[in-house]
BAGUPA-113655 format. One record per residue: residue in one letter; x negated, z, y negated of N, C-alpha, C, CB in turn. Coordinates in pm, whole numbers, plus 32768, in hexadecimal, padded with zeros to 4 digits. Glycine has a CB too. Example, Ala and Ser with C-alpha at 12.3 -4.5 7.8 and 13.67 -1.06 7.14 Angstrom:
<atoms>
a7AD9830C82397B32830C81C27AD8830C814A7B95838981BF/s7AFB82C480E17AA982CA806A7AF683137FFD7A80823C803C/
</atoms>
This chain:
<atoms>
x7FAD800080788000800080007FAA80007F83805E80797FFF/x7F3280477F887EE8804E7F087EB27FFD7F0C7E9F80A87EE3/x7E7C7FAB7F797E427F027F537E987ED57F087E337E8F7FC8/x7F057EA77F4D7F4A7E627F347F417E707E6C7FCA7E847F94/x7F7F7ED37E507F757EFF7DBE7F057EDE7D8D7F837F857DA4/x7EA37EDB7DA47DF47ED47DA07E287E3B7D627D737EE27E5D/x7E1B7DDF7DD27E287D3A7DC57EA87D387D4E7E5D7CDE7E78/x7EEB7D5C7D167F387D557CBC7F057D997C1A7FAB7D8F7CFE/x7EA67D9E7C1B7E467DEE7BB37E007D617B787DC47E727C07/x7E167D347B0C7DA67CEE7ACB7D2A7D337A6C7DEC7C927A79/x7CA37D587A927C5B7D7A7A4C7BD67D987A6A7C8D7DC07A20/x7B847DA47A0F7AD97D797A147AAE7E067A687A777D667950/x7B127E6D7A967ABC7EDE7AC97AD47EDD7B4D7AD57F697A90/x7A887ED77BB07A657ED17C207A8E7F857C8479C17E9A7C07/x7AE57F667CDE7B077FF07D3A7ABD805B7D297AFC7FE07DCA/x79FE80237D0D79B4809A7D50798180D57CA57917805F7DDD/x79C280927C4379A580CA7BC47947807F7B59796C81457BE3/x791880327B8778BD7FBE7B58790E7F4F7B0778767F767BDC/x78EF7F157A9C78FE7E967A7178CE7E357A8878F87E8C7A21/x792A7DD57A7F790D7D207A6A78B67CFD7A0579907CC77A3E/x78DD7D47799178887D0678EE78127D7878E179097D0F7832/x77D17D46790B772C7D657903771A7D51787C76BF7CFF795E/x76AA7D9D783876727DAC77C1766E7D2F778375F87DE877C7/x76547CC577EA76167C46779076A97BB7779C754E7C0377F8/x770E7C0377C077987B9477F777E87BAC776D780D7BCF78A8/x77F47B4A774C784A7B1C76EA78C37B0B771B78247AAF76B0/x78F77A9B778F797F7A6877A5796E7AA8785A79977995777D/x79DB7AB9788179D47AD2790D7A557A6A794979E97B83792E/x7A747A2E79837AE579CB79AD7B207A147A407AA0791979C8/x7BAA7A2F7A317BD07A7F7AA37BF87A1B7AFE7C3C7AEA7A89/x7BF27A447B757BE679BA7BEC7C8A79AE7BF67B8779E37CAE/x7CBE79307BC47D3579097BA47D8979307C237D3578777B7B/x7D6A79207CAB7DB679277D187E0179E07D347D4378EB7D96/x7DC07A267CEA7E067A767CF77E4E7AD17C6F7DC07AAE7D4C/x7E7F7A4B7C1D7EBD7A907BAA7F597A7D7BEA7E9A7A407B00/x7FA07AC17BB580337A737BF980937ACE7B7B80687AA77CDE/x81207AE17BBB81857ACF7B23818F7B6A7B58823C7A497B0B/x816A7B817BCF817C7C547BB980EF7C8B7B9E81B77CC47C70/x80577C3D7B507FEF7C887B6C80377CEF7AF07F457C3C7B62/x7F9F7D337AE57FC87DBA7A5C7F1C7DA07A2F80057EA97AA9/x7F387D7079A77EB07D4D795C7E967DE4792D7EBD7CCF78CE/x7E0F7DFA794C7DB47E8878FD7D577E5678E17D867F0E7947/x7D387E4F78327CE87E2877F47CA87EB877B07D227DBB77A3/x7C247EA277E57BD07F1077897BD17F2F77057B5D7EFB778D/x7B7C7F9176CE7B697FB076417B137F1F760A7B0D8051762D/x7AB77F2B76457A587EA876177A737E2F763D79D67EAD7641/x7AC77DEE764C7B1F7DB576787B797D3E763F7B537E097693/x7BA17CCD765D7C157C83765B7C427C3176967C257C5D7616/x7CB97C2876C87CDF7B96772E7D157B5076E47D3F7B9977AE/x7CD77AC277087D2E7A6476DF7D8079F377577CD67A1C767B/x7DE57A0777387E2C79A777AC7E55791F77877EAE79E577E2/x7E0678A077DE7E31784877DB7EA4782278237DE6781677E4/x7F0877D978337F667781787B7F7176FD782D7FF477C7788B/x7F4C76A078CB7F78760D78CA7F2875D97839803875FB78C5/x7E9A762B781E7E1175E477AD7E5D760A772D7DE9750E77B2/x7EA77665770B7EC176A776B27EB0774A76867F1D768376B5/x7E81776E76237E8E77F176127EF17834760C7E63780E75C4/x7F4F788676757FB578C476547FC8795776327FF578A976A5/x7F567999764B7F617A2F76007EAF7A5076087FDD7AC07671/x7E9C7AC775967E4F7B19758C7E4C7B9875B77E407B167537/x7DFB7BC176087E4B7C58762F7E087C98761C7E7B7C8576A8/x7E247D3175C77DC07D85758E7D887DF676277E167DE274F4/x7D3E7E5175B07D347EB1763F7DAD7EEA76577CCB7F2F763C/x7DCF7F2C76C27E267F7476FA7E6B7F16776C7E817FAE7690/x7EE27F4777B37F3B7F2F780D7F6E7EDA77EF7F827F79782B/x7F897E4478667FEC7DD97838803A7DBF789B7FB57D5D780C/x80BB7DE27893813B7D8378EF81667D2F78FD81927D8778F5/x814E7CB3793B814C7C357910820C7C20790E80E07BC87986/x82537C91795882BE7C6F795D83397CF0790182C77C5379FA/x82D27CDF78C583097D5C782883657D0177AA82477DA977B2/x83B77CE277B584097CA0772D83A37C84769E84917D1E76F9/x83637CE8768B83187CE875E482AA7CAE762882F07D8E757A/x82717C7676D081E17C3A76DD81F17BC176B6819E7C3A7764/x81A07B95766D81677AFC764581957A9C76B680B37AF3763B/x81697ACF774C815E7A6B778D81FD7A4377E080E17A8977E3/x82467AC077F182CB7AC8783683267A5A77A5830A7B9C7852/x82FD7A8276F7833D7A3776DD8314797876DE83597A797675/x82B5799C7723827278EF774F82C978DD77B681B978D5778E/x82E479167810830378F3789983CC78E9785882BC79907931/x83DC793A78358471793B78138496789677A0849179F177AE/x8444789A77758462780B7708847C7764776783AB77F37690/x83E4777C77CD83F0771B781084847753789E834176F57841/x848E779A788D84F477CB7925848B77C97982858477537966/x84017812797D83E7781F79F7840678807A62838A781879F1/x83F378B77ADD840279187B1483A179857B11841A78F57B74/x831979257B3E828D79617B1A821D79227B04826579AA7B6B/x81D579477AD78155791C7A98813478787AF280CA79AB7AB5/x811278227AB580B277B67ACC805177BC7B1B807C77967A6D/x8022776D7B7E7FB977A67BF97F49777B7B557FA377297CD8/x7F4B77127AE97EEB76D37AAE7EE2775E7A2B7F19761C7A82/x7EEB77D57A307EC878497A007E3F78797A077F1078987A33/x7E017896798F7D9878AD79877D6E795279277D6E78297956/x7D4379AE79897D077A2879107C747A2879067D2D7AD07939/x7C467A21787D7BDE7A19783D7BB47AA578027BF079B577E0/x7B4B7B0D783F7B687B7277EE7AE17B7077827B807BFE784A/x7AF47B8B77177A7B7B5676BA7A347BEE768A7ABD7AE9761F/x79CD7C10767379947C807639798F7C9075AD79207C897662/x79AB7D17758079C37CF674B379457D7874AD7AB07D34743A/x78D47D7D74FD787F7DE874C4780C7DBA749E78667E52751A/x77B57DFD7471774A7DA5742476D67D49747C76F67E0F73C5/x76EB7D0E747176737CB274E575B47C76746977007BC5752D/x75677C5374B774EE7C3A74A574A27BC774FD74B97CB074B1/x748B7B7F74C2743C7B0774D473CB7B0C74B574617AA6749E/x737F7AD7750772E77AB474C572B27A0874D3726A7B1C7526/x729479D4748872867929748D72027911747B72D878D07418/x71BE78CE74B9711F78C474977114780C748F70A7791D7531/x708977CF745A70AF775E743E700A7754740C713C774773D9/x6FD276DF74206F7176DE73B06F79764873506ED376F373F8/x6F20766E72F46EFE760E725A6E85762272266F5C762F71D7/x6E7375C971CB6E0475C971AF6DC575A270F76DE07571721B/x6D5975B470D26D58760A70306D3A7581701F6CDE76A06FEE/x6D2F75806F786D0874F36F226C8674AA6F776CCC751F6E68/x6C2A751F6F9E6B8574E36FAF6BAB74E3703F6AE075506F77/x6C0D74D1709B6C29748871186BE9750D716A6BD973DA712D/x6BFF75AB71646BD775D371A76C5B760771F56B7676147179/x6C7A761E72856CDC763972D76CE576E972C46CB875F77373/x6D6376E472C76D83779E72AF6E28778473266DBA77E871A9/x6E1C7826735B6E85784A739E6ECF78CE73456E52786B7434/x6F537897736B6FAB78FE73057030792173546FDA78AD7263/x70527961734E70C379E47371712C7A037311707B7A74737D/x717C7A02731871EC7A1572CA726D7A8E730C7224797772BA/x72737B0272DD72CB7B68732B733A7B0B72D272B57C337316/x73E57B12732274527B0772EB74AF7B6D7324747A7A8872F5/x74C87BC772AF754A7C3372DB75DD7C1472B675347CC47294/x76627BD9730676D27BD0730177247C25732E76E67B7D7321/x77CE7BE8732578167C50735F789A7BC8734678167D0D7305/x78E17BAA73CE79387B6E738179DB7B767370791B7B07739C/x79F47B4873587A697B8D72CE7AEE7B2B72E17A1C7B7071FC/x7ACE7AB3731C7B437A8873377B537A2673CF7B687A4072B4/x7B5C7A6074257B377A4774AE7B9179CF74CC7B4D7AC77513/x7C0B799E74BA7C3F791074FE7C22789174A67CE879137514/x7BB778B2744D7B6E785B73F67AFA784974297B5F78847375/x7A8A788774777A4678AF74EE7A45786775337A637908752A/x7AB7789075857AEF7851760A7AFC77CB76137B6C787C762B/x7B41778875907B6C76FC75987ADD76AA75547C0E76E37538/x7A7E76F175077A16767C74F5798076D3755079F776507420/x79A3770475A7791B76FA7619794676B776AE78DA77AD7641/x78C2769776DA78D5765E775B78BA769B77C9789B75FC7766/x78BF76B17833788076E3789E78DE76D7792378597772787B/x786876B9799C78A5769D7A1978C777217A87784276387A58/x785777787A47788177D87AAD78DB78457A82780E78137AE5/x78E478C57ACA793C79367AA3790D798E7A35795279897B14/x788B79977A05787B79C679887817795E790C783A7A5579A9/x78247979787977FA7951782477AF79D077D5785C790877EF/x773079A377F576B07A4277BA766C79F4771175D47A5E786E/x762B7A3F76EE75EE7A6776A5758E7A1876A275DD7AD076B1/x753379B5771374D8795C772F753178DF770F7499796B77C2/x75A178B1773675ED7822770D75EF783D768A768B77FD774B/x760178B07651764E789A75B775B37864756F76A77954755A/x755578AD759374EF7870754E74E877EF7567747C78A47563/x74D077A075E374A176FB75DB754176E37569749D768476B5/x756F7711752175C176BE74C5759A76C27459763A76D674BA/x7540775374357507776C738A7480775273B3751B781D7330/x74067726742873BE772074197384769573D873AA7752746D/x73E2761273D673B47599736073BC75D172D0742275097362/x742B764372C874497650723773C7768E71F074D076B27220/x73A876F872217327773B720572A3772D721273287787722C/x729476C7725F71EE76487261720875F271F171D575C37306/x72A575DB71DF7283757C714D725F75E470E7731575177108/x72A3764170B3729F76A17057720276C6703C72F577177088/x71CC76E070A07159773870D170F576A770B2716877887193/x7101763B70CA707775DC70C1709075A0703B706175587142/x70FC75987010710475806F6F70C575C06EF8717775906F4D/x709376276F26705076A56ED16FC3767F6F02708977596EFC/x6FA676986F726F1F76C56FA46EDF76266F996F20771A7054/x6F2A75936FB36ED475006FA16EB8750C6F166F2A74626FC4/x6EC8756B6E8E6E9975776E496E4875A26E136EB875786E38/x6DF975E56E366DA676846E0B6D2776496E706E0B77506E4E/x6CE376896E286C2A76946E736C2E77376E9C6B7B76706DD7/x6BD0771F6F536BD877936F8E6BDA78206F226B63778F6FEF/x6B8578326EE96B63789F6E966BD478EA6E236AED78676E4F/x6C2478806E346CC478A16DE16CEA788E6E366D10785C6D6A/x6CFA78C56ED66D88789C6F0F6DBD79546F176D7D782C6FD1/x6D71798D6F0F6DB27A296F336E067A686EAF6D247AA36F5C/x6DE47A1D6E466E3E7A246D9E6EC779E46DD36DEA79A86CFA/x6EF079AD6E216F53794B6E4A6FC979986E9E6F0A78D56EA3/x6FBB7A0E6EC2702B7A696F1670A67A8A6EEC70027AE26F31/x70837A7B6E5B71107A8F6E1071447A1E6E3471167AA26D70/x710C79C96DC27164793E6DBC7170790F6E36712C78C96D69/x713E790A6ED2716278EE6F5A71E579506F7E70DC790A6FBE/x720B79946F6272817A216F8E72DD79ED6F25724A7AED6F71/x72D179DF6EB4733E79946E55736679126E80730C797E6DC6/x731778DD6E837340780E6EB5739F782E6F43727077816EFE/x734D78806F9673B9788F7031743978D37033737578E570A6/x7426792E6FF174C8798F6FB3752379056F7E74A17A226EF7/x74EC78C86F1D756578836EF275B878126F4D753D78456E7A/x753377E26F90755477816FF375A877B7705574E3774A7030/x757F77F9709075DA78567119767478A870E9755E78F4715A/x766578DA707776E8791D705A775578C9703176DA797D6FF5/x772C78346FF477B177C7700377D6779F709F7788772A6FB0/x776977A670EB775F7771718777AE77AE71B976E7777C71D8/x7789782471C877B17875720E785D78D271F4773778BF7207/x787E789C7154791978AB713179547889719B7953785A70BF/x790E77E971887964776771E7799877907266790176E57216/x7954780E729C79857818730C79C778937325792E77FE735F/x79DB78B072EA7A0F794672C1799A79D672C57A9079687339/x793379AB72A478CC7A1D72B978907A377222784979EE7330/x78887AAE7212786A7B0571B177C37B35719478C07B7771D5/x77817ACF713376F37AFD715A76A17B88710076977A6E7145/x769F7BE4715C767B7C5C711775EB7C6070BC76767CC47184/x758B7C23710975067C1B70CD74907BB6711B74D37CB270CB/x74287B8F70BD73E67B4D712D736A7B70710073FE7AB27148/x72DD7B78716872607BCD713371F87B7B718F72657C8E7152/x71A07B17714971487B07717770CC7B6871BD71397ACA712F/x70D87B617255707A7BC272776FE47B8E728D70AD7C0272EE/x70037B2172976F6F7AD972CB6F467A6A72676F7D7A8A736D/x6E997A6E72496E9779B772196DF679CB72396ECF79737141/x6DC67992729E6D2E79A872886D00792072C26CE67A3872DC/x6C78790772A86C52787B72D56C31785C738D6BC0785C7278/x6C5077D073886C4977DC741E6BE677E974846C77778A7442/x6B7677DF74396ACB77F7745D6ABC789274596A5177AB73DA/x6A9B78AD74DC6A64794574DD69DE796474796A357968757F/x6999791F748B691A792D74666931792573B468B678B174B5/x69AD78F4737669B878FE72CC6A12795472A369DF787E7281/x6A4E796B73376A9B7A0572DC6A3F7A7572E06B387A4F732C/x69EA7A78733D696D7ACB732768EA7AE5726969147A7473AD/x69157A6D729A68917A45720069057A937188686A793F71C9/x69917A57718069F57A67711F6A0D7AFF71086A757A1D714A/x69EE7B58716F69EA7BFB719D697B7C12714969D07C2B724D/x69157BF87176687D7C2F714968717BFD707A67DF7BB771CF/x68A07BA1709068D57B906FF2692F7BF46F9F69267B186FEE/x697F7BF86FD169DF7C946F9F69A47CF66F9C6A4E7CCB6FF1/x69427D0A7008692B7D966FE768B27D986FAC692F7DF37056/x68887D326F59684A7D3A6ECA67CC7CD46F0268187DF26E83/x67927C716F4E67097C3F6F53676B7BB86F0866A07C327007/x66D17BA36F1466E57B3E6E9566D47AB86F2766417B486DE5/x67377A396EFE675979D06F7D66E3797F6FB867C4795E6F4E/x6685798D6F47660579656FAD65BB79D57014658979316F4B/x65B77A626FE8659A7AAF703C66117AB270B1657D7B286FF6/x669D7ADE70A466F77AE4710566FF7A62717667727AF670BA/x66CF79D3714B66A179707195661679A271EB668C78F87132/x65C379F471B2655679C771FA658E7A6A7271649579B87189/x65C47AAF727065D17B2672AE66227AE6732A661B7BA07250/x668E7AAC72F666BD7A34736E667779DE73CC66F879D47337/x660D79B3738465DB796C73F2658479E17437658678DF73C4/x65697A5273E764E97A977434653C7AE474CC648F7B2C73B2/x65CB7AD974A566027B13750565ED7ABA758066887B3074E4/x662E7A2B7570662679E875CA65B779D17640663C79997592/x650779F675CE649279C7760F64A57A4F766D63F879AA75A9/x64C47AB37630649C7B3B769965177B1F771464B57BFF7637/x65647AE5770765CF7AC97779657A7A9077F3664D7A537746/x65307A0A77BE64CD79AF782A648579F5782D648C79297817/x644C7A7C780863B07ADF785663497AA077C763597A887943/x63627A43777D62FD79E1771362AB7A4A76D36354797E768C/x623C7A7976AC61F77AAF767562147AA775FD61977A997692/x62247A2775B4620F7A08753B627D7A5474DF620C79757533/x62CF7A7C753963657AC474F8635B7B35748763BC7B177578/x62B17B67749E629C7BCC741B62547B9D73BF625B7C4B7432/x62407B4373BC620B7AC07338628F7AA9730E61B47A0F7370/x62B37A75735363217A22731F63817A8072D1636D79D57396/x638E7AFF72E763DD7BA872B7639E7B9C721C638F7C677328/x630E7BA7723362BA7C0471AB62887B56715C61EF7C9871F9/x62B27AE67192627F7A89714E61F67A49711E62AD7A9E710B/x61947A5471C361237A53718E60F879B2720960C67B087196/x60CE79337222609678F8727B6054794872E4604D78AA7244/x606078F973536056793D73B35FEC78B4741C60FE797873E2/x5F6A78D774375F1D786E746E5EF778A474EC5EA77842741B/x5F27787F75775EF678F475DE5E8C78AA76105F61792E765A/x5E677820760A5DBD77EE762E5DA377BA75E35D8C779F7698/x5D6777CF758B5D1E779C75005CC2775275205CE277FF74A5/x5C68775375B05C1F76D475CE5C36766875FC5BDB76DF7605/x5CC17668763C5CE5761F76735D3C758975F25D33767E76DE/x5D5D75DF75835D7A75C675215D03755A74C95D9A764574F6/x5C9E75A3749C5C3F757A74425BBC753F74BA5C15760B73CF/x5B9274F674C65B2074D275355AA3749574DF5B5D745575B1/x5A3B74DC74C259CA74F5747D5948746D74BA59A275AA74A1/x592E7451746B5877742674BA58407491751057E574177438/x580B748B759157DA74E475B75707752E755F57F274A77656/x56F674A47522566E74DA7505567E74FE743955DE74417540/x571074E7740F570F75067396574F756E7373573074B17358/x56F775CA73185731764B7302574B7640726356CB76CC7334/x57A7769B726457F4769971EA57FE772D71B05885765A7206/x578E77707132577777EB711E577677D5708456FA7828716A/x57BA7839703757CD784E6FBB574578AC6F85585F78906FAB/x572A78616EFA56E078A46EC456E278A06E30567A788B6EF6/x56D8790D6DDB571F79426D49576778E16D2256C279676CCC/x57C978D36DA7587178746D82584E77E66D6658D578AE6CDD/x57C177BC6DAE57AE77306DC7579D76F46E5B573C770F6D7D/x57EF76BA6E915811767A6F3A578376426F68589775E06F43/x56F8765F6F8456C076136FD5569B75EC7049569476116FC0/x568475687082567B752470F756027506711456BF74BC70FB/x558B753C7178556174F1718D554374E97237551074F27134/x54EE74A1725554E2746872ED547574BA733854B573C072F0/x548574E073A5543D755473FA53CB74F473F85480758F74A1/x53C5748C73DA5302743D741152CC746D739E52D67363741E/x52EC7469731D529A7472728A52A8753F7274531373F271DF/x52CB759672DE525575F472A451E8761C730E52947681726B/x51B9764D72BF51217686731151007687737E510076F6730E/x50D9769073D150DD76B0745850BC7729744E5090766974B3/x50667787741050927801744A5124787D7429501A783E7433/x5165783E73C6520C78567396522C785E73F8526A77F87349/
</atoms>
């Protein structure tokens, strides 16, 4: 008997106490075959159903208890207009989430002087009018997350985001966080009307270049060397990576010659000796023999 009642229950909470709408589920689609004209809709606090019949929106249902066969329900006066008996097998419940959700979109671009940067974009929503939702997203399976909604704002915000940054030389791109968080706010909060979603805020978390080795140099710059030293500390890192000796020359900035003979290759019978800062040469036959 309490199955039975069970299967006559429309809603996202599961026997053993668990939910359907996971942190990151936006839409949940209730499996049509077991809606019928005696279920009893329970819609959560965080919560809303929307019911389609026959590719139309016919009610919104807030949180609380729904009777589909209650006189004041939306849907009994659907069924009473057309004279039905009961619900449409082509009935659809959509339950949509109205609590605050979070996106993160990553993407890269690149500065005036053609250098490649990766960037991050947090987006915090909440949305606000769910069978506006429903009717302009797509999806095949039983839920619609938080990962689909992005591939829809992630063209919007690579344009936003490379319109700023194809302008600027690396060294002005970190002055640019404002005006990158302003250009995407405006873009996304008409977007995102469109679909009934409410955009609370958006916060660039990331923008750094795509070369390990220059966000390094770009570090050692901040924290005060001057970019020819922070270059050469970079590479000195690298040489000590390969075991390279030369890696503490290359640190303190001094040449570094590890066979100097192998380098410079002398006459063997000409010597070369300074005297009061005049170079002379001469040939081992022309001195003395007893020298």
């Amino acid at each position: 008997m309490s199955l039975q009642f069970r299967g006559q229950v429309i809603s996202t909470e599961r026997e053993d106490g668990t939910s359907l709408m996971a942190p990151d589920v936006l839409i949940f689609r209730y499996p049509k075959e077991q809606i019928t004209s005696k279920s009893l809709f329970i819609v959560q606090p965080t919560e809303n159903c929307v019911v389609v019949i026959q590719g139309q929106v016919q009610a919104v249902l807030p949180p609380g208890t729904h009777n589909i066969q209650s006189p004041q329900n939306p849907l009994s006066s659907f069924m009473s207009r057309f004279r039905y008996n009961q619900l449409p097998f082509d009935t659809v419940a959509l339950f949509v989430s109205t609590t605050r959700h979070e996106v993160r979109i990553q993407g890269k671009s690149q500065t005036d002087d053609l250098v490649p940067l990766d960037y991050e974009v947090a987006v915090y929503y909440r949305i606000t009018d769910p069978s506006k939702l429903v009717i302009n997203v797509q999806f095949a399976g039983a839920f619609f997350k938080d990962g689909e909604l992005a591939s829809y704002l992630s063209p919007i915000i690579d344009q936003e985001v490379s319109s700023i940054l194809n302008q600027v030389k690396l060294v002005d791109v970190y002055k640019k966080f404002g005006d990158i968080s302003v250009a995407v706010t405006g873009a996304l909060k008409q977007f995102l009307a469109e679909l009934g979603v409410e955009l609370i805020s958006v916060r660039v978390t990331r923008l750094i270049p795509e070369d390990p080795e220059l966000r390094r140099i770009i570090q050692l710059r901040d924290l005060g060397l001057e970019v020819e030293k922070a270059v050469r500390m970079g590479l000195a890192r690298v040489l000590t990576e390969q075991g390279n000796p030369a890696s503490v020359n290359m640190a303190i900035g001094t040449p570094y010659y590890p066979n100097l003979t192998t380098l410079v290759n002398l006459p063997q019978r000409l010597l070369q000796f300074s005297m009061g800062g005049k170079e002379v040469e001469k040939d081992e036959q022309d001195q003395p023999k007893g020298a």
